[in-house]
LOTI-997153 format. One record per residue (C-alpha): x, y, z; residue in one letter. Coordinates in steps of 0.25 Angstrom, whole numbers, plus 2048, in hexadecimal, padded with zeros to 3 digits. Example, Ala and Ser with C-alpha at 12.3 -4.5 7.8 and 13.67 -1.06 7.14 Angstrom:
<sites>
8317EE81FA;8377FC81DS;
</sites>
This chain:
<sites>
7D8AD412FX;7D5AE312BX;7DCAED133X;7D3AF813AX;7D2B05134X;7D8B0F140X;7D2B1C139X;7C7B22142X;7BEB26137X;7B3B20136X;7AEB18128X;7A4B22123X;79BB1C116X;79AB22109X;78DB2410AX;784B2A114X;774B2A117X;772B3911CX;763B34121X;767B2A12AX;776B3012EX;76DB3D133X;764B3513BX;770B2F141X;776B3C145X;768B4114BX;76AB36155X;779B3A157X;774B49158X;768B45164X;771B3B16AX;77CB4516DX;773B5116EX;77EB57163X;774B65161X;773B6616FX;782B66172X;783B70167X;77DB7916DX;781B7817AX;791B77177X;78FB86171X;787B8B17DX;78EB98181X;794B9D174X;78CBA716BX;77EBA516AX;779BA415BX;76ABA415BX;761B9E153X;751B9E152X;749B9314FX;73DB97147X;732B8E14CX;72AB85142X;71AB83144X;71BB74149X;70AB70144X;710B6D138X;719B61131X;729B6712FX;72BB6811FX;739B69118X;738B7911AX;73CB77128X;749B6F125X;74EB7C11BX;74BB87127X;750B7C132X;75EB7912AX;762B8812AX;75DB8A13AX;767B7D13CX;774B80132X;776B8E139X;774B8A148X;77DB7D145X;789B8713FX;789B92149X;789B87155X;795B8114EX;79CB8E14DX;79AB8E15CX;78DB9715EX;782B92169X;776B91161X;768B8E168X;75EB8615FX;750B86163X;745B7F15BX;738B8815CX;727B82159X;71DB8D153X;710B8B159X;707B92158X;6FEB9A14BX;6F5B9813EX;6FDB8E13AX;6F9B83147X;6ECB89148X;6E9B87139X;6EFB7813BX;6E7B75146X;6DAB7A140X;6DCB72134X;6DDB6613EX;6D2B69144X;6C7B6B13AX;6C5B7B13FX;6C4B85134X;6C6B9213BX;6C6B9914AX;6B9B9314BX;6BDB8814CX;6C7B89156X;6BFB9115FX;6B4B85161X;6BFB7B162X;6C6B8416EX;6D3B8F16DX;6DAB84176X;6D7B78171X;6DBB80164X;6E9B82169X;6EBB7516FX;6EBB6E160X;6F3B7915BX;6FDB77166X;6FCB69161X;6FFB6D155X;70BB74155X;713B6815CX;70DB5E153X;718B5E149X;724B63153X;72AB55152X;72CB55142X;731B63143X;73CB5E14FX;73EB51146X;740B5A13AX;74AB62140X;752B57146X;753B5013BX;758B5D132X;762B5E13DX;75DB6C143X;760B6D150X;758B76157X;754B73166X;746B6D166X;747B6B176X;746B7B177X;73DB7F16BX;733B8916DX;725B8816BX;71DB96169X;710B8F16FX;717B8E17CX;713B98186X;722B9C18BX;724BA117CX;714BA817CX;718BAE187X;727BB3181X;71DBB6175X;714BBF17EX;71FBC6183X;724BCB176X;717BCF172X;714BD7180X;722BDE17CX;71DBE216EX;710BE7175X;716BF017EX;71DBF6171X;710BFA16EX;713BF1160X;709BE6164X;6FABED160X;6ECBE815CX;6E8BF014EX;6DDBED144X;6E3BEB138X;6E0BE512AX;6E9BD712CX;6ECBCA124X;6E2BC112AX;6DEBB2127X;6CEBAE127X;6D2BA2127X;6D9BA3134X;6D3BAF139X;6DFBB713EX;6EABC0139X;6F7BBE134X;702BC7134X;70ABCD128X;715BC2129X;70BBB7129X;704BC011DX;712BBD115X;711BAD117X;705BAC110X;703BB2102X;6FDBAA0F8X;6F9BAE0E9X;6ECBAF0E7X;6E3BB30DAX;6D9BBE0DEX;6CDBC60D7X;6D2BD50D3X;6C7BDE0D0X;6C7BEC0CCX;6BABF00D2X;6B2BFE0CFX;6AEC080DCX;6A4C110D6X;6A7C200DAX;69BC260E2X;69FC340E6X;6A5C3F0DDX;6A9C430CFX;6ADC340CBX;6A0C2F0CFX;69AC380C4X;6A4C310BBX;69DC250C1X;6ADC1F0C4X;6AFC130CDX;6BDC130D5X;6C4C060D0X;6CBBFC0D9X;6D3BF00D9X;6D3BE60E3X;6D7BD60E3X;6CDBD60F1X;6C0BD60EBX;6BABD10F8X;6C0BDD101X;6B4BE60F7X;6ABBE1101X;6AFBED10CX;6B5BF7102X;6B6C03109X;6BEC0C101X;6C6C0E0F6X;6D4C130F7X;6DCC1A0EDX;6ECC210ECX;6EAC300F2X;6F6C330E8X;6F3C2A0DCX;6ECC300CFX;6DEC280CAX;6D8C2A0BEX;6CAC2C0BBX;6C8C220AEX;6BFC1D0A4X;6C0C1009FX;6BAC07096X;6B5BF909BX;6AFBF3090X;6A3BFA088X;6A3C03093X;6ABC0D09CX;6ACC100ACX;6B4C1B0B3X;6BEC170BFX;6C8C1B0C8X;6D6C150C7X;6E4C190CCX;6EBC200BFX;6F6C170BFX;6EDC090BEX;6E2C0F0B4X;6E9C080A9X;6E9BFB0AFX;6DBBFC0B3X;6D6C010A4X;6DFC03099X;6D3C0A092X;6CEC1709AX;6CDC2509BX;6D3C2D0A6X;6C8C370ABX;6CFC3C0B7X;6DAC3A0C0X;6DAC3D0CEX;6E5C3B0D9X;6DFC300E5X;6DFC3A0EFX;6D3C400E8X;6C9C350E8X;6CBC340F7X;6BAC310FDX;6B6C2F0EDX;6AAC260F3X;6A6C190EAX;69FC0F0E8X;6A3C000F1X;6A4BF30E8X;69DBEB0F4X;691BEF0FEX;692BE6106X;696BEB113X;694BF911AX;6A1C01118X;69BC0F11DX;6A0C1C118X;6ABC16110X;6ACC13100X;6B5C1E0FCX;6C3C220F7X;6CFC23101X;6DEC250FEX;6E8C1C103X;6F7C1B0FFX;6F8C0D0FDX;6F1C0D0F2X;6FAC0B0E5X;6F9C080D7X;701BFF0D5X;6F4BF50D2X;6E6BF60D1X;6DEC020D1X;6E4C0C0DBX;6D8C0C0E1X;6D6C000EDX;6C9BFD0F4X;6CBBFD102X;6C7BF310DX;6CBBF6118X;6C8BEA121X;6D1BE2118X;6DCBEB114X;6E8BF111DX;6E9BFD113X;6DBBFF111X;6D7BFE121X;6E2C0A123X;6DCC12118X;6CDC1111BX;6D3C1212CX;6D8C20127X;6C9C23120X;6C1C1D12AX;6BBC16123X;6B5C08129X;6BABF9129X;6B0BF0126X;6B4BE0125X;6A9BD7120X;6B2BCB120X;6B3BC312DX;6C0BBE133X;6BEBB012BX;6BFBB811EX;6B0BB711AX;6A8BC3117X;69CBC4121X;691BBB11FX;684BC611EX;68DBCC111X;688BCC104X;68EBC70F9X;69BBC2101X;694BBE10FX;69CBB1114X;6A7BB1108X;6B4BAE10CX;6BCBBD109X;6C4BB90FBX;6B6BB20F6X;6B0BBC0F8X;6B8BC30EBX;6B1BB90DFX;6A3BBF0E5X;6A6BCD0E5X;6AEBCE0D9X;6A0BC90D1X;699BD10D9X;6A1BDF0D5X;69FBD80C7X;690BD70C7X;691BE70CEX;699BEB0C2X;6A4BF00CCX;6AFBE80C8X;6B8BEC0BDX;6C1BE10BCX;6C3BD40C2X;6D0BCC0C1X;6DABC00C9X;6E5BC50D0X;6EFBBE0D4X;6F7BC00E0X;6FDBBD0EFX;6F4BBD0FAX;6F6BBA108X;6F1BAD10FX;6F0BA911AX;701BA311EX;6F8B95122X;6EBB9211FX;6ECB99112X;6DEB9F113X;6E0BAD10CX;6E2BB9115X;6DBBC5116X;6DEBD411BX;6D5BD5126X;6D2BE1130X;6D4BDD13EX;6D9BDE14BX;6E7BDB14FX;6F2BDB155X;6FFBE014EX;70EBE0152X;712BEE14EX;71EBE9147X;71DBF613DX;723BFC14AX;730BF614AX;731BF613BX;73FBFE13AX;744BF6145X;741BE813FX;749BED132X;754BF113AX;755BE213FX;751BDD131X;75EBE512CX;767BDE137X;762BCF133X;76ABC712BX;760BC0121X;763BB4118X;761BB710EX;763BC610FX;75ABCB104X;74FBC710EX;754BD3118X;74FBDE10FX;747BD6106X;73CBCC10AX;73DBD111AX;742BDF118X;735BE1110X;72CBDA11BX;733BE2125X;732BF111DX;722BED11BX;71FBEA129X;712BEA12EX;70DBE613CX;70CBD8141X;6FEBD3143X;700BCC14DX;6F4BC5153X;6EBBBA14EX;6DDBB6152X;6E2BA8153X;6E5B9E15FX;6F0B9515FX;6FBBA1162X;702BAA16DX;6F8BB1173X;6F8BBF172X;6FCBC4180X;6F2BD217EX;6E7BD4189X;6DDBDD187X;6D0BE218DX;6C3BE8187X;6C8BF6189X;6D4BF317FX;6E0BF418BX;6EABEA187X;6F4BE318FX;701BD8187X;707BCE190X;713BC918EX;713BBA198X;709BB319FX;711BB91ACX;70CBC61A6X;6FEBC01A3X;6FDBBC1B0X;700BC91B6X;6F5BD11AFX;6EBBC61B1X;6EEBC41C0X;6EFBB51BFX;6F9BAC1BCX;6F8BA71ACX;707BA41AAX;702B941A9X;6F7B9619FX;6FAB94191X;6FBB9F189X;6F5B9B17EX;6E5B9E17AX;6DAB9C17EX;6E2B9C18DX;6E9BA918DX;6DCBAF188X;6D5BA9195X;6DEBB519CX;6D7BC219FX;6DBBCC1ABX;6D5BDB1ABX;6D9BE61A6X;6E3BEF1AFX;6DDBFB1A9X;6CFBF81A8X;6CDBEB1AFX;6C6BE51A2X;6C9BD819FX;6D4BD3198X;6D6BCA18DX;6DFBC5184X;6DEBC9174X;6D9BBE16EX;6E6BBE162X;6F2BB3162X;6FFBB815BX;704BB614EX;70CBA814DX;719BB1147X;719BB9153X;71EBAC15BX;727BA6152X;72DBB3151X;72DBB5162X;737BA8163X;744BB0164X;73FBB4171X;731BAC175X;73AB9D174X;740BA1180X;734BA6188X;73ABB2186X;739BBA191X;731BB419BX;738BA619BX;744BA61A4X;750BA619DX;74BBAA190X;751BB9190X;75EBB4191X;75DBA9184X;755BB417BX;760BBF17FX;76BBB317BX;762BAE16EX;75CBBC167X;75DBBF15DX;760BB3155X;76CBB214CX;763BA8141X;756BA513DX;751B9E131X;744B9B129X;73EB9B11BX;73DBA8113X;72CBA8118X;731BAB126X;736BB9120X;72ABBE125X;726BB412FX;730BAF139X;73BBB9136X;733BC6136X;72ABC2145X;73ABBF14CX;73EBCB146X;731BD4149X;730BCE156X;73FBCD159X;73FBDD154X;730BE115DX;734BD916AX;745BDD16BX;746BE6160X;74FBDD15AX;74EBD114EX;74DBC3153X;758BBF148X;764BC3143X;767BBA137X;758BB212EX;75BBA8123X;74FBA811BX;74EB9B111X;746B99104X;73AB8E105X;73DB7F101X;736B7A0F5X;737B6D0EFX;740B6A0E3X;734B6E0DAX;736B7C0DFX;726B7B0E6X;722B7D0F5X;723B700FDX;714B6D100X;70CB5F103X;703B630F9X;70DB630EEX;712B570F3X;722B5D0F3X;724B5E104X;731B57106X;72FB51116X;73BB5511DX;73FB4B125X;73DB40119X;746B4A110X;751B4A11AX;751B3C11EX;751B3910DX;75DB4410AX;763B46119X;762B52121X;76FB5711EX;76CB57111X;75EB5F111X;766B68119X;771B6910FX;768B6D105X;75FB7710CX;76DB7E110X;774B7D104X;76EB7A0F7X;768B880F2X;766B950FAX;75EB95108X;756BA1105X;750B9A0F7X;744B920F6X;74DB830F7X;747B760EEX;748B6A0F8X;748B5B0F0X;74EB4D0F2X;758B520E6X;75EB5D0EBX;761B580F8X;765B4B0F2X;76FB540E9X;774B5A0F6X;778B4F0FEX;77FB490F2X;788B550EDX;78BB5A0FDX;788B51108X;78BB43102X;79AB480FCX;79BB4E109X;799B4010FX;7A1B39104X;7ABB41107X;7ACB3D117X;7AAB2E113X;7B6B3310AX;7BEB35116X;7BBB2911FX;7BCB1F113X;7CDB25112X;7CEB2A11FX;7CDB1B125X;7D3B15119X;7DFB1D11BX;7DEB1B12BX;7DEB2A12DX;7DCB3213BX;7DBB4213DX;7EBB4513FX;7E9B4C14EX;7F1B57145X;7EBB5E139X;7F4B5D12DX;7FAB6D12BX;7F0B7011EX;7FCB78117X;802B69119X;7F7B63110X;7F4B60102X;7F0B690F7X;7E3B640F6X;7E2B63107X;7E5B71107X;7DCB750FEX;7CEB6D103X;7D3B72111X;7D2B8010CX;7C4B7D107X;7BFB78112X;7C4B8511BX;7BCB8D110X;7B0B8710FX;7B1B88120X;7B2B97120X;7A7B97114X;79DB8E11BX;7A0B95127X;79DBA1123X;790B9E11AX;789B97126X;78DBA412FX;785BAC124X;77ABA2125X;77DB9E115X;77BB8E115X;77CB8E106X;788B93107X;78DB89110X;789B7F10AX;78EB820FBX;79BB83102X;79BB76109X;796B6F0FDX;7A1B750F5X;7AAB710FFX;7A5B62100X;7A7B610F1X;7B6B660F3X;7B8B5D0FDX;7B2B510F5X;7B5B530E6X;7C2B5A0E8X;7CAB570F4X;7C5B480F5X;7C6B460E9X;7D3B4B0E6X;7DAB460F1X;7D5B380F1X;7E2B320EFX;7E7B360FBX;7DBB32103X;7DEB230FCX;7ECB26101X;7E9B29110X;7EDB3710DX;7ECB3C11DX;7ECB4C11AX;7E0B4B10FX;7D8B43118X;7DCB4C122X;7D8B5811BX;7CAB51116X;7C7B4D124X;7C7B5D128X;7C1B6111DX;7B3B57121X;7B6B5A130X;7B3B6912CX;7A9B66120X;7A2B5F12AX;7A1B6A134X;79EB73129X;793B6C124X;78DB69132X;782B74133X;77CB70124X;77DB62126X;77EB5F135X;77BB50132X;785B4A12AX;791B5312FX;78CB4D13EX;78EB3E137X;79DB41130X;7A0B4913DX;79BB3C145X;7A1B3113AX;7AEB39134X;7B1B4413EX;7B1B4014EX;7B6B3214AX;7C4B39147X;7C4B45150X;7C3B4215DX;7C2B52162X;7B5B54156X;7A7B5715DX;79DB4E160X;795B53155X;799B5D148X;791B6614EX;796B6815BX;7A1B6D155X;7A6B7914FX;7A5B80143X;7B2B7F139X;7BCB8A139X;7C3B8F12DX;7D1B9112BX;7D5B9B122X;7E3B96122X;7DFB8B11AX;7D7B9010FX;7E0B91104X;7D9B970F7X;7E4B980F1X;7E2B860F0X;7D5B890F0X;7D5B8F0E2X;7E0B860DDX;7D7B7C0DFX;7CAB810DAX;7D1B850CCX;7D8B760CCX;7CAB6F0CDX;7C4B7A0C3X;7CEB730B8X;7CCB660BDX;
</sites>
């Protein structure tokens, strides 16, 4: 009869299914409520916040979201380890283009028409639908990844306790006086028929082949009209000719006055001095003459199609370079920022023959009914057939797009309203320069250009699924903001705190006018999607209406970690900081991880059309979690665009995780052979062996190394250490001391013991799932006093008195030569 083994470790396999062991330790996870209790057994030391950027849920989770969601867990994970309280809420993005587009597309519509004759509520009610279509994937992702975030207390933007908190912040910025209606030349989708705002602009360049022309204005007033000389100017626009209402040169740039040959023949034009050559390497200068001087030169419009009165000459404007082009630009000021200021300075008039669905007006001839950029083919072969076009080539080159339906974007003078973030300018760079970005070339690079080039937000859109903008107003132009429904209710004398606040309901609200007694109404706009993502530091608490609330912001803000992909550069992170910066004059965030976009092995953009999209929850359950997360982490630099495929990550669990593993099942196998248990006194380490010595002052280093590139938020880093450290472990110590694990040698399975019981907690935050399994199946079995879970306990401490790099370098030059 055998006799039984006595040794409390357990008998762990050689191999080891990460799929199916992390599905095993999702149940042990739910079952004992372990993220719960890790945060709670921290409740009441330091508060280390961090904020959940919220994804749009009317959309299927890709593999995008697990690169973004391992670096929100692996940091939160460390900090509560190393004894810091830290609050993770999840967070829904509801509203915007993106669900309303969605939703038209469901339904057949193809533009606000549509959505009028259908009902603004019924409207709303799909999209609401919508957005919590897909919230179960995007909860089943998480869980899966092993991100804990607390979906019980998520945020929803669409909710009206976070409106409200969003109203609020808006009434603030309106009392500022930085919250102003402006007509203004905009970004603006036909497609969509609204707005978008600079940051939105950023998200949506596309390159695109347009028609350049050089086109001939014939001079009709003074001494170059004897000279029958035509004003040349360059546009990649051709169908902005249509209202041409000036044409604007360098007040101190130098034109010439030339004759050049164009074929049998020869033509006088006018041409900035430094671009002549480009235009005609063959002419004749006849005069020069500085910009300034041509100022009211009349000539002779390309198109008449419109009625531009008194308009159609020369005017100076300093934007005007020569870096390009003619030096001479045609000015359209219904479609141009700079041109709308210049002709605004001349009085000159706007006139805008394109309607807001980006087709020229109907009684137009020529271009009546044509969509704006098909307009360009028929005008460039009518300046053909006119003999005003000098010459007609492709040019290649980025152009902005609408961020989600893709339909191109064109400037448009409109009314809106605009957050006058050109105000607080100087003091969002003051916060820029006190936030710690990953990597810090962003800081004055990629951001600190956005920031220096500020411009105001445009922040309304002439849409309907969004916050409401809380602005009342009556015919005589008196305006009121609220900042609640309380507030609401107050002015309107009845109680409207019940009623939702979205359209067409809020609009329904009208009251008269304390200093006219006119009636008034709500403007008509929703706010910009960006502005609630970026109100969440604040408006997911029901900040400040919701009791309560004042007192978890105060503990929570700013936050000490956020992270998203590069894009959010000038999305995400710049609407926190604007509004963070508008609101309490101080950045939502202290320290931003930006990271590169995932590709596939190939090096191409995952899409369905390419057939390249790697599902995420199939990829885990093929590779394991752990070892998607391994790689995101650890295999190449954050911040650089990462190439995701089965090989790679195959490669990773068999270099790191599975030697890791070997090496446990290592210690069982000799640990219950040998009939070992823990001595309840550690063995002296200036007692031990050489090579025990040694392996304990590695582990000691890589603790104060992984230590401290996690508190510097450098995963790589960490990882590269740990790796190294596995391999050490593995291929040097085991290795070399495997006779005396066949001997029963007590002090090296001592020493490899504490080595996995720390590698173990090291590893925790990358790889949380099979750490939780060899805590469960090596490390409680044989230490009574370990926590239930490797992450209830605390983070690994080094000490210094045992690193020994004296060994260490003894022992590195020994296996150089071996």
């Amino acid at each position: 009869m055998s006799k039984e083994n006595t040794s409390p470790f357990r008998s762990i396999a050689p191999q080891i299914d990460l799929p199916k062991t992390e599905h095993e330790i999702l149940r042990f996870w739910r079952e004992k409520k372990i993220f719960e209790a890790s945060v709670a057994a921290r409740a009441g030391g330091t508060s280390w916040t961090f904020y959940e950027g919220p994804p749009t849920a009317n959309g299927k989770p890709g593999t995008h979201h697990i690169e973004a969601r391992v670096f929100k867990d692996v940091f939160p994970r460390f900090h509560t380890m190393k004894g810091k309280h830290v609050i993770r809420n999840a967070g829904w993005d509801c509203h915007g283009l993106p669900v309303e587009i969605a939703v038209e597309k469901e339904l057949g519509f193809s533009g606000k028409g549509d959505i009028e004759k259908f009902g603004i509520a019924e409207f709303n009610d799909k999209c609401r639908e919508s957005v919590q279509r897909h919230v179960a994937e995007f909860t089943a992702m998480t869980e899966r990844m092993g991100f804990w975030v607390d979906f019980d207390q998520a945020y929803w933007t669409m909710s009206h306790e976070y409106i409200e908190s969003v109203w609020w912040s808006l009434s603030e910025i309106w009392k500022k006086g930085l919250l102003v209606q402006d007509h203004r030349v905009a970004p603006y989708c036909p497609r969509c028929g609204t707005g978008l705002s600079d940051h939105e602009l950023a998200q949506g360049y596309e390159t695109v082949t347009d028609p350049s022309v050089y086109v001939r204005f014939p001079v009709t007033s003074g001494k170059f009209a004897q000279l029958k000389a035509s004003l040349l100017v360059w546009t990649t626009t051709p169908w902005t000719l249509v209202s041409n209402t000036a044409v604007a040169v360098n007040p101190r740039v130098t034109y010439v006055v030339a004759r050049i040959k164009n074929e049998d023949s020869s033509e006088v034009v006018i041409v900035a001095e430094d671009l002549i050559a480009r235009v005609s390497p063959e002419h004749e200068v006849l005069e020069k003459v500085l910009g300034k001087d041509l100022e009211k030169t009349t000539y002779e419009r390309p198109f008449d199609l419109v009625e531009i009165p008194n308009s159609h000459y020369v005017v100076l404007a300093d934007y005007v370079t020569v870096d390009d082009g003619t030096g001479l630009v045609h000015q359209s000021p219904a479609f141009g920022a700079d041109d709308l200021q210049v002709c605004r300075a001349y009085g000159l008039p706007v006139v805008n023959p394109v309607l807001s669905n980006g087709h020229f007006e109907s009684d137009l001839a020529l271009v009546g009914g044509l969509f704006f950029k098909e307009a360009d083919k028929t005008l460039v072969k009518a300046l053909k057939t006119s003999g005003k076009l000098f010459k007609h080539q492709p040019y290649e080159h980025s152009y902005p797009h609408c961020w989600r339906c893709h339909t191109v974007l064109i400037y448009y003078a409109q009314p809106s309203w605009y957050i006058r973030t050109t105000q607080i300018k100087d003091a969002l760079i003051r916060e820029n320069t006190s936030t710690d970005w990953h990597p810090e070339t962003i800081k004055t690079g990629r951001y600190g250009d956005w920031l220096t080039n500020n411009i105001d937000w445009a922040v309304s859109r002439n849409r309907y699924w969004g916050t409401p903008l809380p602005i009342w107003r009556c015919e005589n132009k008196h305006e009121i903001c609220v900042g609640s429904l309380k507030e609401l209710s107050d002015v309107a004398g009845r109680d409207v705190t019940e009623i939702n606040p979205h359209r067409p309901f809020v609009d329904d609200v009208t009251f008269a006018c304390k200093e006219c007694q006119s009636t008034m109404v709500r403007v008509s706009e929703v706010i910009d999607c960006w502005y609630d993502s970026g109100a969440m530091p604040f408006a997911q608490w029901g900040y400040p209406h919701k009791p309560g609330s004042v007192e978890k912001f105060n503990q929570s803000y700013p936050a000490d970690f956020i992270c998203e992909a590069i894009d959010q550069t000038r999305g995400w992170f710049y609407t926190l900081m604007a509004i963070g910066t508008l609101v309490f004059d101080k950045s939502s965030y202290k320290t931003v991880l930006c990271l590169g976009h995932i590709l596939d092995k190939d090096g191409r953009k995952m899409s369905k059309h390419l057939g390249n999209v790697l599902e995420p929850i199939p990829l885990m359950d093929q590779h394991g979690a752990d070892a998607v997360r391994w790689y995101m982490l650890a295999a190449g630099s954050p911040w650089s665009a990462r190439r995701v495929g089965h090989d790679a990550i195959s490669d990773v669990v068999r270099k790191t995780l599975l030697t890791y593993w070997n090496t446990v099942s290592f210690l069982s196998l000799y640990a219950r052979a040998s009939e070992f248990s823990l001595p309840t006194s550690p063995s002296p380490i200036s007692q031990r062996p050489m090579m025990d010595r040694w392996i304990i002052s590695e582990l000691h280093q890589v603790i104060e190394s992984v230590d401290s590139a996690l508190e510097n938020f450098d995963s790589q880093s960490a990882g590269k250490h740990l790796a190294t450290f596995i391999d050490d472990l593995s291929n040097w110590y085991v290795r070399r001391s495997r006779r005396r694990f066949w001997d029963g040698d007590l002090m090296a399975l001592e020493t490899l013991y504490e080595c996995l019981e720390k590698l173990t907690l090291l590893m925790s935050p990358l790889v949380p799932f099979i750490t939780e399994h060899v805590w469960q199946e090596l490390i409680r079995p044989v230490n009574s006093s370990a926590a239930e879970s490797v992450h209830l306990a605390d983070f690994p401490t080094v000490d210094t008195a045992v690193i020994d790099s004296a060994l260490s370098s003894q022992v590195a030059q020994t296996r150089r030569l071996s």
